[in-house]
C-alpha positions, 0 to 999 in steps of 0.5 A: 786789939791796938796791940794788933793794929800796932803791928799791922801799922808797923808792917804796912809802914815797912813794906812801903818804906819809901811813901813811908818816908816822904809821908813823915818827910812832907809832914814833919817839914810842914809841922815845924814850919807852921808852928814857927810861923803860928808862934811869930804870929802869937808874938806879933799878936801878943806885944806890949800886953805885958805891961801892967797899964797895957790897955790905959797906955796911949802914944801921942801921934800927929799927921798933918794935911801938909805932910808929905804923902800924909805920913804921921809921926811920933815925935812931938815938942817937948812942951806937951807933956807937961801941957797935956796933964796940965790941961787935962785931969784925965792924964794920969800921967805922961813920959816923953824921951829923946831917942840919942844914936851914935853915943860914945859910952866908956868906963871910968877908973879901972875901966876906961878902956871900955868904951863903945857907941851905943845906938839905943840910948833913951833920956827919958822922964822919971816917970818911964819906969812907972808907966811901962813894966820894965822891972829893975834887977838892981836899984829902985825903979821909983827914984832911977830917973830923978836926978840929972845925970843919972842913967840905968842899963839894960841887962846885957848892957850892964854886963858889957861894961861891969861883968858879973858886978853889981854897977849900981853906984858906979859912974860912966862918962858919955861922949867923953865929957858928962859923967853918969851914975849908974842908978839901976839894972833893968831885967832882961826886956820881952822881945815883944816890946815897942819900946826898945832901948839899952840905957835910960838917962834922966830926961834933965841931962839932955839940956845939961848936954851940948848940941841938945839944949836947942832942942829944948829950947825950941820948945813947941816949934821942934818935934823930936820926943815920943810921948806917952800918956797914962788915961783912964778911958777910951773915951777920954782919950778919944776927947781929948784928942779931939781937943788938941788941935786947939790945945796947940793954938792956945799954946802956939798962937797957930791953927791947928786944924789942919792936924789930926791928932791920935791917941794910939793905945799901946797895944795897936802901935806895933801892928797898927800904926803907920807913925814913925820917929819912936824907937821902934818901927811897927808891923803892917798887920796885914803881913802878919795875916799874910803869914798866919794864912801861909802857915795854914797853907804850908800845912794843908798842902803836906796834909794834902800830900799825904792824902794823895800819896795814901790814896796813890796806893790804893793798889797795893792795898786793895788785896790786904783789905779784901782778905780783911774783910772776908776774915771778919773786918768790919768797915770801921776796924778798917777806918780805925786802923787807917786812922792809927796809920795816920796818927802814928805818921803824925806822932812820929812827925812831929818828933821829927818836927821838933827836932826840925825846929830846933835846927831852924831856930837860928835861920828862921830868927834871922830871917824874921828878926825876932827872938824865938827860944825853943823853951817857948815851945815847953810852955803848958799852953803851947804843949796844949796847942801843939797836942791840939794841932797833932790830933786835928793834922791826924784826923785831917790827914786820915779820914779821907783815905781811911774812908776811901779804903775801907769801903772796897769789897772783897771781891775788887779787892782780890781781883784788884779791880776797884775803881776810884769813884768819880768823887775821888777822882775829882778830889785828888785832882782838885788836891793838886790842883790846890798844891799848885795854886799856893806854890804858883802864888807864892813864886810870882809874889817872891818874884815880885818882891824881889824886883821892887828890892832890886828897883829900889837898889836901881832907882836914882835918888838924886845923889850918889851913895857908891863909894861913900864911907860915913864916919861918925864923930860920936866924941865931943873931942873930935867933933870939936876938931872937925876942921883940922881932921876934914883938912888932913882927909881932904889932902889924901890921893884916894879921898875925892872929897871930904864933906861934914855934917849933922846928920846923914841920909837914912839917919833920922833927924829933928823935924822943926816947924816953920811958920810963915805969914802966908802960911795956914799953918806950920810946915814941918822941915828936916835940918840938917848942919853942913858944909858946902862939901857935903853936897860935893861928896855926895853929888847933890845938884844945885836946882837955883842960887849957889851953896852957902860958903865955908866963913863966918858970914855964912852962918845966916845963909840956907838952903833948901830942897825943891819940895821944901820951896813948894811947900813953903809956898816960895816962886822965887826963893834964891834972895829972899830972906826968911825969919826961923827960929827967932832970927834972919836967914837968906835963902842962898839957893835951892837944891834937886830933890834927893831922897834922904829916907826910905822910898816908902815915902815921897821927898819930905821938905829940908831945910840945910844950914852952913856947919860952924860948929859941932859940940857933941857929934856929926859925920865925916863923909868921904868920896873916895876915889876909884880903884882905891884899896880899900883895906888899906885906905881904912888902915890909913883912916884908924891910924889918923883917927886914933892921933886925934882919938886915942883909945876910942874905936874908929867906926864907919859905915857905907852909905849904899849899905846904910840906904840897903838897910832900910829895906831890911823889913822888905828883904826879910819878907822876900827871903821868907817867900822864897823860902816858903815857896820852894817849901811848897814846891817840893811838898807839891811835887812829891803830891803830884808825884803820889798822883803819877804814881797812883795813875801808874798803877792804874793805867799800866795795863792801857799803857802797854796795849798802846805799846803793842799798838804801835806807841811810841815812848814820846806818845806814851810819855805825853799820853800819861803827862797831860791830864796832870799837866791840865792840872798845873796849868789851871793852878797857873791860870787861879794862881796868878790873878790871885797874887796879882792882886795881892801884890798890887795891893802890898805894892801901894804901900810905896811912894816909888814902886815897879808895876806888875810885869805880865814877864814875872808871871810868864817866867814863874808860869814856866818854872811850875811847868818844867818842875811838874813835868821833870817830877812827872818824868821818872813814872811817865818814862818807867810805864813808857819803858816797860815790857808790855808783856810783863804788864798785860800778863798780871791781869 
């Protein structure tokens, strides 16, 4: 018997090899799309639960009434650690560390000439491997972090620097000038991790290096250290957070009421958190329900294509049920062999499928950002899953035709002369009409996606970032030579201007607190270190006063931005002096606002101090001028670099590329709208096209008496394409108010944000339209075209 409806399958699936193929075709990409999509959705869902004290792990995070836009941070003093398990016996422990970009890392002895800058480097707590599950292949996990100066690396770092050898014991030399030990390896880390690093140093080196012991010694008015803390409970977590605006008076002399302070548990940071300032950004969990919808929604629509397209040939059919049944069928062999028909379409899709996912593998971690191996998929657990999901896209894909087929009576049948019941009809239509409304949805919200990226290019952010080359110091040798090289730059013809500095813009920086009389509370600034070129090279507007100047006297002079004199609470800033820091500063004048983060967030308060001296890094900034070449400036650049750095690697970056990649999250999301849009397109269309076929079928015999009625092509063509078109244009009319709403919503996410334009929905309105009605033209044209004799002689 199975044998049998094997064969008959098999002969069906031959004889219609086109359906055949756009059904397996439909399938198989909605297969491996959504099981992409489901398995990033699992690994967002799944982070950070692989640490052993996963559910007692807490990240301390504080945002304050002050706070620009009520943004909430991570980074905290470096005193409150130790605070915090002083105060409270329910921290079991805790870890702070320090987060060092830029870091010139090189070998020594043999190989010294191995050297690179490292972006992730961590001085953490001898406690970091204790609270977090990251095992060591190589040295002891207990003792790694306990003496100064020692430091343990990733796996890949590992092997950058020592090949296949073992490099515990081995030295490496930072910045040119501090010598490590290398006291362990640590095993490859899950690419679910909200901690991220490529080296751990001990936390005590920090203070043994220059241009960090400030940091430390600013004690509780510096917030630069991630902490996490180790507590029994939930409820004592919530407790004590409750407990920590007077924690900090008690230690500050300051109120703190004005501060909300978080306990986060670990396993909510990634999708649950808005804090910034750790090493790792978090996920807005509503995109990742966003996703999960959208790969239930790819794969319902190349459901529904099979639907559609099975019940499209109806007619071609209906002679093969007739003579079935009268030979003995019943009903239910009938809907079982349909079933089988389905299931084998389905296995055989998702073979094809899995064969898909191994090439979209590559675009598709690209295009996500995480790290998806194919020997996830051969996991017991995930083999269940994908099993469970072939025989529910099976069931769902076959019921409905096998239902509808198996119920034509021999008589319809032989004389082809059955007729779709008012309930199918409105099925298939409704069908399409879903098809549309997802694939319409998914174009505007790409649209509009794409037009706040191209806003935030396009916005004015209060200084000029085009032709503007960074160039990290990084070396202690150089830094320290700051001067000498900013000289011979500046003397250069293609070099407009040459500006130094700490930090730059869309590189994060220490936040201080200032505490003024009049002040409730402390208001946290950014610093920055730089010279008065620095606003020069970068076009910055003076709003107030002047800029300080390049001498010695300077060295008690600052600046600040508008939103900084606001907060501060000064009318009449330019001249008056205020005390930061344990010593006195006069404010000699006040810059426009410029955006020196990302535009999901207003202006934050800044704080700019004249550069005297930089003791371990900092940036070159150089406006070059128009029409430079630019090979050859960069050439010329190397050149002098390596008279003062020999052996060290020149790196740069541009500053309107370091401000695009700030939006990287939200041009990964564009991209995978597109994507995903014009995947539903397609498998909309090829519905739409099982739809025109099936109406083809059906309608030929009226098509070609209104031929011989005098029918023109254009009136037949029109005649047969606008019941469907009805159908698109009222998934146009769901669609819109639907991602309407979903885009105004994900837009609030942005201090700086485009409104929804009525033109986006018009333009994405017309290219639904056009793309239905050039997949209607092939059927539409053919019925209009052929001979109405031929047509009314098959009766």
């Amino acid at each position: 018997m199975l044998l049998n409806y094997l064969t008959i399958t098999l002969r069906s699936l031959k004889r219609q090899k086109l359906i055949s193929f756009i059904n397996i075709a439909g399938l198989s990409g909605g297969i491996a799309l959504s099981v992409l999509i489901l398995h990033f959705v699992y690994q967002e869902f799944t982070f950070d639960r692989f640490h052993q004290k996963a559910s007692h792990i807490y990240r301390v995070t504080q945002r304050s009434q002050e706070a620009v836009d009520g943004q909430s941070t991570a980074q905290m003093p470096p005193t409150l650690a130790a605070a915090l398990q002083l105060n409270y016996p329910e921290v079991r422990q805790t870890v702070r560390f320090y987060k060092s970009d830029r870091v010139l890392m090189g070998g020594t002895g043999s190989r010294a000439r191995r050297q690179f800058y490292e972006d992730k480097v961590l001085f953490a707590d001898s406690t970091f491997f204790s609270v977090f599950t990251f095992p060591l292949r190589a040295g002891d996990a207990k003792t790694a972090l306990n003496a100064p100066r020692s430091i343990v690396l990733s796996d890949k770092t590992a092997r950058k620097y020592f090949g296949g050898s073992n490099p515990v014991g081995q030295s490496l030399l930072l910045n040119n000038r501090e010598l490590f030990q290398v006291t362990g390896v640590a095993a490859p880390l899950p690419s679910n991790s909200s901690v991220d690093f490529e080296m751990v140093a001990s936390f005590p080196s920090l203070g043994m290096m220059e241009g960090h012991k400030s940091l430390l010694a600013a004690g509780w008015g510096v917030a630069a250290f991630p902490t996490y803390v180790v507590i029994g409970s939930a409820t004592a977590a919530r407790r004590i957070e409750k407990q920590m605006p007077a924690l900090y008076r008690r230690y500050t002399g300051h109120d703190w009421s004005g501060t909300q302070f978080t306990l986060e548990p670990l396993r909510d940071i990634h999708l649950h958190s808005d804090a910034v300032g750790d090493t790792r950004s978090s996920t807005d969990v509503r995109y990742i329900y966003v996703f999960a919808g959208i790969a239930i929604l790819i794969l319902a629509i190349a459901i529904v294509n099979y639907v559609n397209l099975s019940t499209a040939r109806t007619a071609v059919r209906t002679k093969e049920i007739g003579v079935r049944k009268i030979i003995g069928s019943t009903r239910g062999e009938l809907i079982v062999q349909f079933l089988g028909e389905a299931a084998l379409i389905t296995f055989v899709a998702f073979l094809v499928a899995a064969v898909m996912i191994r090439l979209l593998l590559a675009p598709f971690t690209a295009l996500t950002g995480r790290s998806i191996r194919a020997e996830d998929f051969y996991q017991p657990a995930h083999l269940l899953t994908l099993f469970g999901l072939a025989v529910v896209v099976s069931l769902l894909a076959g019921i409905y035709p096998a239902l509808m087929l198996s119920r034509i009576t021999p008589g319809e049948a032989l004389k082809s002369r059955f007729t779709a019941s008012k309930g199918g009809i409105i099925t298939r239509k409704s069908l399409i009409v879903f098809q549309f409304v997802v694939s319409g949805g998914l174009i505007v919200c790409a649209f509009i996606m794409q037009n706040q990226l191209d806003y935030f290019r396009q916005k004015r952010l209060g200084l000029s970032n085009e032709q503007v080359l960074a160039i990290p110091m990084a070396d202690s040798t150089v830094a320290a030579h700051f001067r000498a090289i900013r000289g011979v730059l500046a003397g250069r013809a293609d070099v407009h201007s040459v500006g130094v500095a700490s930090a730059v813009p869309t590189k994060g920086n220490p936040q201080f607190g200032v505490s003024l009389p009049h002040l409730k509370e402390d208001v946290w600034v950014s610093v920055y270190e730089t010279d008065r070129r620095f606003f020069e090279a970068l076009q910055i507007k003076l709003a107030a006063g002047s800029l300080y100047a390049d001498d010695a006297k300077a060295s008690v002079q600052i600046v600040l931005n508008e939103t900084a004199v606001r907060k501060l609470q000064l009318p009449d800033p330019v001249g008056k002096k205020i005390r930061l820091f344990g010593q006195e500063f006069v404010i000699a004048g006040v810059v426009r606002d410029f955006h020196f983060q990302s535009l999901h967030h207003p202006i934050e308060p800044l704080l700019l101090f004249p550069a005297t001296e930089f003791k371990s890094g900092g940036y070159f900034l150089l406006k070059t001028g128009t029409g430079t070449n630019l090979p050859q400036q960069l050439a010329a650049l190397e050149s002098l670099w390596k008279q003062y750095a020999p052996g060290l690697p020149f790196e740069y970056f541009f500053m309107d590329d370091a401000f695009d990649q700030l939006y990287k999250a939200e041009d990964r999301l564009a991209g995978i709208f597109s994507a995903f849009s014009v995947f539903a397109v397609f498998i909309a269309c090829i519905g739409l096209l099982g739809l025109t076929a099936f109406a083809a079928e059906k309608r030929s015999k009226e098509a070609g008496i209104r031929k011989i009625m005098g029918a023109g092509v254009f009136d037949i063509v029109y005649w047969f394409t606008k019941d469907s078109l009805k159908l698109v244009v009222t998934a146009i009319l769901i669609a819109f108010p639907v991602a309407w709403y979903g885009m105004t919503f994900w837009l609030r996410n942005f201090a700086y944000r485009v409104e929804p334009d009525w033109r986006v929905f018009g333009v994405a309105g017309l290219v639904v339209v056009v793309i239905a009605l050039l997949t209607m033209s092939y059927y539409s044209i053919k019925t209009a075209l052929a001979n109405p004799v031929k047509t009314l002689r098959n009766e």
